[in-house]
Structure formats: C-alpha cells, structure tokens
N, CA, C and O of each residue as an XYZ file, in Angstrom:
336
protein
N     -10.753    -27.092     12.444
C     -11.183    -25.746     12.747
C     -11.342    -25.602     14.250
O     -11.979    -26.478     14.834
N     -10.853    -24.638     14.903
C     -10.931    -24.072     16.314
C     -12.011    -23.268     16.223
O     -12.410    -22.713     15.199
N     -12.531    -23.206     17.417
C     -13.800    -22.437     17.989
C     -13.667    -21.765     18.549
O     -12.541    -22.157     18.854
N     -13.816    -20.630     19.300
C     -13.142    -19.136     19.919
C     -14.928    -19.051     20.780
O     -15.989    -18.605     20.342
N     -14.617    -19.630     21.984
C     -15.302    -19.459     23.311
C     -15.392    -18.020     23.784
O     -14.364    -17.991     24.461
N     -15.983    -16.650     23.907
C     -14.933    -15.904     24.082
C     -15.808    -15.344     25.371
O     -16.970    -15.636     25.089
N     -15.795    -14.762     26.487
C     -16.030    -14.435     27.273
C     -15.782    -12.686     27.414
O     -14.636    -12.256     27.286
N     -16.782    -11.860     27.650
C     -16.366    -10.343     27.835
C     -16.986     -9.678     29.180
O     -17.864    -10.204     29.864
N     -16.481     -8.654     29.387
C     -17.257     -7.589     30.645
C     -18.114     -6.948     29.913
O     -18.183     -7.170     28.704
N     -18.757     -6.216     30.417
C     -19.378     -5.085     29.939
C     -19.398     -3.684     29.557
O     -20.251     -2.800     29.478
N     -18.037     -3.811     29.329
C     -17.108     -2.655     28.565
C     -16.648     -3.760     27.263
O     -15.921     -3.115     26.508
N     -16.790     -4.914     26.847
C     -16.709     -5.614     25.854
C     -15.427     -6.229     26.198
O     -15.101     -7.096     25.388
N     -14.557     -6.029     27.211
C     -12.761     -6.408     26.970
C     -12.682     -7.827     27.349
O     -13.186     -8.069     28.446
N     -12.086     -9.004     26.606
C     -12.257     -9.833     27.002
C     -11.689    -10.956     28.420
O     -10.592    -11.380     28.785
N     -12.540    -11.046     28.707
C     -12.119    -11.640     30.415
C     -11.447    -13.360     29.822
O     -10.274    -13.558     30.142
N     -11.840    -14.002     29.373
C     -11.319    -15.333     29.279
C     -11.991    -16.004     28.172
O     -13.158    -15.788     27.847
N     -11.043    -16.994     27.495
C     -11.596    -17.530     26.338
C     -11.332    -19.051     26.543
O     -10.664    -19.547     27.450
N     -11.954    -19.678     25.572
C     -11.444    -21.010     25.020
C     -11.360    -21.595     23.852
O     -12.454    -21.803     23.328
N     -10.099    -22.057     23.047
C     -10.435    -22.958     21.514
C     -10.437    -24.068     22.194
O      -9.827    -24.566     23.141
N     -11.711    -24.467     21.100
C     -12.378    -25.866     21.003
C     -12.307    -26.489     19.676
O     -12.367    -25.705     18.728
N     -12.175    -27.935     19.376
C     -12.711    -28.611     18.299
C     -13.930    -27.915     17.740
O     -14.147    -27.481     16.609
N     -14.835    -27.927     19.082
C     -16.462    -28.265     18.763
C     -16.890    -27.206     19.620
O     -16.458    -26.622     20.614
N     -18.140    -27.158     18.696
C     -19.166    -25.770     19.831
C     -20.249    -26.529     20.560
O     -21.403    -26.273     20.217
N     -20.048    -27.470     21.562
C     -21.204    -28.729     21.690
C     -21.087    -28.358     23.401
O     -20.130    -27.755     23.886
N     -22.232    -28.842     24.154
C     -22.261    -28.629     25.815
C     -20.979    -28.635     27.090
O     -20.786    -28.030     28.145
N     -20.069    -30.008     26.050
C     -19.332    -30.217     26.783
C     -17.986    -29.271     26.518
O     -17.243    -29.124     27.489
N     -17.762    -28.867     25.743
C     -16.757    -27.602     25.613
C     -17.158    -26.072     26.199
O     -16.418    -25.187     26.628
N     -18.891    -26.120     26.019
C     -19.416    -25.229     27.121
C     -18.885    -25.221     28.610
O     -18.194    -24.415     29.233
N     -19.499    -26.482     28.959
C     -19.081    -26.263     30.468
C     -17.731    -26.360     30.504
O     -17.352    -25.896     31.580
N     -16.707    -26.787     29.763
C     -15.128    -26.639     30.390
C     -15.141    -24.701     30.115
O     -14.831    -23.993     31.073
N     -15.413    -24.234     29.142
C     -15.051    -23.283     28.959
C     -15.335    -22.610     30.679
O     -14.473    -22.210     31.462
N     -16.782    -22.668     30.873
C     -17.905    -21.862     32.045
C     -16.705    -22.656     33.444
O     -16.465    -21.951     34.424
N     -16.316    -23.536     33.392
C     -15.589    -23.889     34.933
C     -14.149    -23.575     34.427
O     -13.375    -24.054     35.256
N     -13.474    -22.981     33.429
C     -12.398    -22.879     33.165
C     -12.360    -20.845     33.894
O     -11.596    -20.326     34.707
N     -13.623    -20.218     33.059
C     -13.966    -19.009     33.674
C     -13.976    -19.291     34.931
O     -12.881    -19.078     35.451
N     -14.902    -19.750     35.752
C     -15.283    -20.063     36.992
C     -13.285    -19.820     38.269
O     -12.916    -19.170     39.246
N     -12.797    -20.683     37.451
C     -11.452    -20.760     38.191
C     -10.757    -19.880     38.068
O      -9.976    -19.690     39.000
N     -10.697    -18.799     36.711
C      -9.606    -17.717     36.502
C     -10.240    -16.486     37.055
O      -9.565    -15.475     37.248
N     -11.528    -16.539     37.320
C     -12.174    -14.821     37.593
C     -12.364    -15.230     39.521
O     -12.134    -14.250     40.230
N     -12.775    -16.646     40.349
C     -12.676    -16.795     41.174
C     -13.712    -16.139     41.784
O     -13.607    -15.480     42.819
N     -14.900    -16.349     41.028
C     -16.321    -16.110     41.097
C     -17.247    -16.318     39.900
O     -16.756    -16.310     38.771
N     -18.664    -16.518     40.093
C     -19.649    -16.752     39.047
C     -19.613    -15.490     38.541
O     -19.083    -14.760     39.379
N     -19.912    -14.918     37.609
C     -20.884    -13.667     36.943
C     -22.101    -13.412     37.238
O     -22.970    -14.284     37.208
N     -22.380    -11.870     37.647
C     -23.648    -12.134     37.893
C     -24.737    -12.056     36.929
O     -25.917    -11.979     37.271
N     -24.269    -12.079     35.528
C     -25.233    -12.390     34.736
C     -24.091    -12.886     33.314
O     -22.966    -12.527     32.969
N     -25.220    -13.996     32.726
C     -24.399    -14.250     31.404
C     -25.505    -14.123     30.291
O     -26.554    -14.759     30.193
N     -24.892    -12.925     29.304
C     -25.692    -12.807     28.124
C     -25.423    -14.011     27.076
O     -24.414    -13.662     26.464
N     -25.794    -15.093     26.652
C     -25.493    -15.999     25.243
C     -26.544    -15.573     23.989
O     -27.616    -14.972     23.926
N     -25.562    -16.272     22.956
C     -26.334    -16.077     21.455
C     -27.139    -17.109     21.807
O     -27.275    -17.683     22.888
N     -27.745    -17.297     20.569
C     -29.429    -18.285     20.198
C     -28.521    -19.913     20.396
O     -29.194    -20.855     19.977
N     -27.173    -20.297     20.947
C     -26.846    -21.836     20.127
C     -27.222    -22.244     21.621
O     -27.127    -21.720     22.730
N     -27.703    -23.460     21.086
C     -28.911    -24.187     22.031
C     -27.439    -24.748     23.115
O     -27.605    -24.584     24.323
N     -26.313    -25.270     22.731
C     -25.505    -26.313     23.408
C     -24.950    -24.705     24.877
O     -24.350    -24.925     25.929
N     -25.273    -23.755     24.539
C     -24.557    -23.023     25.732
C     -25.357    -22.584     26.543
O     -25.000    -21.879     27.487
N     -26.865    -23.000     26.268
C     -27.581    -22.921     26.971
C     -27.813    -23.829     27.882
O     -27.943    -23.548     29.074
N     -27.878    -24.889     27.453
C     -27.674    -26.327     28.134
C     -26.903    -26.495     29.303
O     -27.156    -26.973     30.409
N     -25.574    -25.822     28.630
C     -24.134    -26.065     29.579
C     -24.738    -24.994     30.762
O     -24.351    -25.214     31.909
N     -25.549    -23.992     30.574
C     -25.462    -22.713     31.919
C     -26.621    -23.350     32.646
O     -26.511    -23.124     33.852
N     -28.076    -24.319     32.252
C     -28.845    -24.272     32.911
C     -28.241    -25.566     33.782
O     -28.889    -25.809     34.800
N     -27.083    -26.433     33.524
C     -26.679    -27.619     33.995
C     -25.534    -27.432     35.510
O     -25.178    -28.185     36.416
N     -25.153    -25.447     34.981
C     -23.919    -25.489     36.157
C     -24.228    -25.244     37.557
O     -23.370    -25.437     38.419
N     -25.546    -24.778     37.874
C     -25.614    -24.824     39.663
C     -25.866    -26.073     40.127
O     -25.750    -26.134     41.351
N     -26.216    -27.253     39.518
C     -26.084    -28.558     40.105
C     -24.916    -28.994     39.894
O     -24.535    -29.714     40.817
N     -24.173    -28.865     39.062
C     -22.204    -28.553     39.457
C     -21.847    -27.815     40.336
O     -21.658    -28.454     41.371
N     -21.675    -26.862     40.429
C     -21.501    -25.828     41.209
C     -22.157    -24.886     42.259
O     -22.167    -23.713     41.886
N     -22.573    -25.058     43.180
C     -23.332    -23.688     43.832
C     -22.753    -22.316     43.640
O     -23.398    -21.293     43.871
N     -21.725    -22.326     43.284
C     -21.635    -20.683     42.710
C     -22.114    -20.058     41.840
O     -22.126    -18.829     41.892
N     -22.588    -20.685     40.899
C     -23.434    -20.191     39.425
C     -25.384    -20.006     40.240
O     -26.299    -19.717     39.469
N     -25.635    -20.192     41.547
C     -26.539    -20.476     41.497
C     -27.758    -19.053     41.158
O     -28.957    -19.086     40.881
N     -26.904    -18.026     41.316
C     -27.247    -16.491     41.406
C     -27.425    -16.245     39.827
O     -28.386    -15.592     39.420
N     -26.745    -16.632     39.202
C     -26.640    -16.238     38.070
C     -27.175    -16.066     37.064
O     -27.750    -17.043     36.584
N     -27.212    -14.943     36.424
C     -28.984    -14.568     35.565
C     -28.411    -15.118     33.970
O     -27.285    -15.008     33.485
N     -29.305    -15.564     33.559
C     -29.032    -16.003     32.154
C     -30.054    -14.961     31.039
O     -31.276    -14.813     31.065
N     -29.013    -14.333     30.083
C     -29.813    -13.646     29.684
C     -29.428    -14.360     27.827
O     -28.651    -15.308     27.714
N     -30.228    -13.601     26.333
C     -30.334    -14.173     25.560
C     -30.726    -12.887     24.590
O     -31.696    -12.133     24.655
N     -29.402    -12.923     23.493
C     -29.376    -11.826     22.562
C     -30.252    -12.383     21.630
O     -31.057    -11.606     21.117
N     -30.284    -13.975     21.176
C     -31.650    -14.385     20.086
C     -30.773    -14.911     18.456
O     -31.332    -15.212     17.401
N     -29.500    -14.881     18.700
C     -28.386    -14.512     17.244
C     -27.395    -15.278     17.712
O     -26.885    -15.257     18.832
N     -27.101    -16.089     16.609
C     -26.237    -16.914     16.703
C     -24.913    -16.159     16.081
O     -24.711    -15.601     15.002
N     -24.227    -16.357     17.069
C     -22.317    -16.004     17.070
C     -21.417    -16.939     16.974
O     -21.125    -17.722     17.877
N     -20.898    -16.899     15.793
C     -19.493    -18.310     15.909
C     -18.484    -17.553     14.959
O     -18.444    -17.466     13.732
N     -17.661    -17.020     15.983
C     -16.624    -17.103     16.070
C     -15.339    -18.146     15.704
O     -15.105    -18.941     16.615
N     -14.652    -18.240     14.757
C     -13.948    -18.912     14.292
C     -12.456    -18.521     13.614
O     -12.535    -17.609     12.790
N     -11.075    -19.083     13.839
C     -10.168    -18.829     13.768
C      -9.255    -19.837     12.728
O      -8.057    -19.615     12.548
C-alpha cells in the first residue's frame, strides 16, 4: 500500500506530494525537504492532522534546515490518511 503525502495552498490546489511505503518521520521529512526543493522556500505556515510522526518530522526541520525556522506549525486535531 502507498501513502499519498499530499501538500496544498490555501486555495486547497495541490503544491507537491509524495508516495510512501509508510506514514512514519522519516518519509515525513523526505516528503518536507522534497517540498523544501520544488517550491524553493519554507511555508510560512504548515497546517497537519493529529499523526504524531509529522509532527516530529516539522519540529526536527530547523535544526536541518534554517529555512523552516519561521515556520508556524499549526494542528487540525484529525487524523488524515490518504491512501491509493
């Protein structure tokens, strides 16, 4: 089973995705530095569902990265999985 990473604006259209095996930290952060390289800036805010591993991956990326360091983390409370 593939996992559907999916990334949107705030008109909902989607900016960048990723299939994964797994919905776990480390498919987080490839997804978040895979964004990082195609938009050629952080976001200035990222809304996630309730799954603990993408939270992990966003509070881990400004000590990767100084570009994420702005970046507001926000939290709908609802878990989303997306699956294909």
């Amino acid at each position: 089973m593939d996992v559907s990473l999916p990334s949107r604006d705030r008109e909902g259209k989607t900016v960048d995705f990723r299939l994964s095996a797994n919905r776990d930290v480390k498919a987080a952060k490839a997804f978040f530095r895979k964004a990082l390289e195609t938009q050629g800036r952080a976001p200035v805010s990222i809304t996630l569902d309730g799954y603990a591993a993408s939270h992990g991956a966003v509070r881990e990326l400004p000590a990767q990265n100084p570009r994420w360091k702005d970046t507001r983390l926000r939290c709908c409370g609802r878990r989303n999985i997306s699956t294909t």
